[in-house]
N, C-alpha and C positions, 0 to 999 in steps of 0.2 A: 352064774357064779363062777368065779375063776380064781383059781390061785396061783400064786409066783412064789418059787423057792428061793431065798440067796444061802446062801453060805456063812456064816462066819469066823473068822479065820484071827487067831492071834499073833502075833510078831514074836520070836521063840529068837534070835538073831541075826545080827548080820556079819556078814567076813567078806572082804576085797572088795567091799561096794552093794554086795549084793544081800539083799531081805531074804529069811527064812520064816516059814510061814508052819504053824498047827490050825486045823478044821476044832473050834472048840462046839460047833454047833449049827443049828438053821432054823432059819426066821422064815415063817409062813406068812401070806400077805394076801387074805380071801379079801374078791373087792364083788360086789354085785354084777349085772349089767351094763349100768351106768359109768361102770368105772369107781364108783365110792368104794373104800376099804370100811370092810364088816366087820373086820376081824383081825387080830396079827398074833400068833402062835408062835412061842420059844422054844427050841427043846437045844437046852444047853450040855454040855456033859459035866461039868462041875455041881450040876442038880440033876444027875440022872433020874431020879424017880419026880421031880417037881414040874408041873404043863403050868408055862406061865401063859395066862394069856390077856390082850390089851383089846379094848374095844372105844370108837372113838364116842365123844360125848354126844348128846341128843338132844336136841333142841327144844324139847317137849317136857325131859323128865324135869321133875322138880324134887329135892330130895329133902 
């Protein structure tokens, strides 16, 4: 199992051409061996205390 960090970052301005960037957050992206994503974890700071987290569908369940 492995996971990948990114960053997320929001656009706060620009001036002379150039982007200004805020860290609003980071996206976790647990994938197995195979390389499948098991899992993807938010931790945003506009919902400090809230763990979103996304799982992809499964071909098996039936709801």
């Amino acid at each position: 199992m492995s996971t990948q960090t990114m960053k997320l970052n929001v656009k706060t301005g620009e001036k002379d051409g150039k982007n200004f960037w805020d860290r609003c957050g980071v996206l976790f992206v647990t994938t197995d061996q195979a390389g499948n994503i098991t899992s993807i974890k938010v931790k945003h700071n506009m919902f400090p205390d809230v763990e979103m987290v996304a799982f992809p569908n499964k071909n098996d369940v039936t709801e």
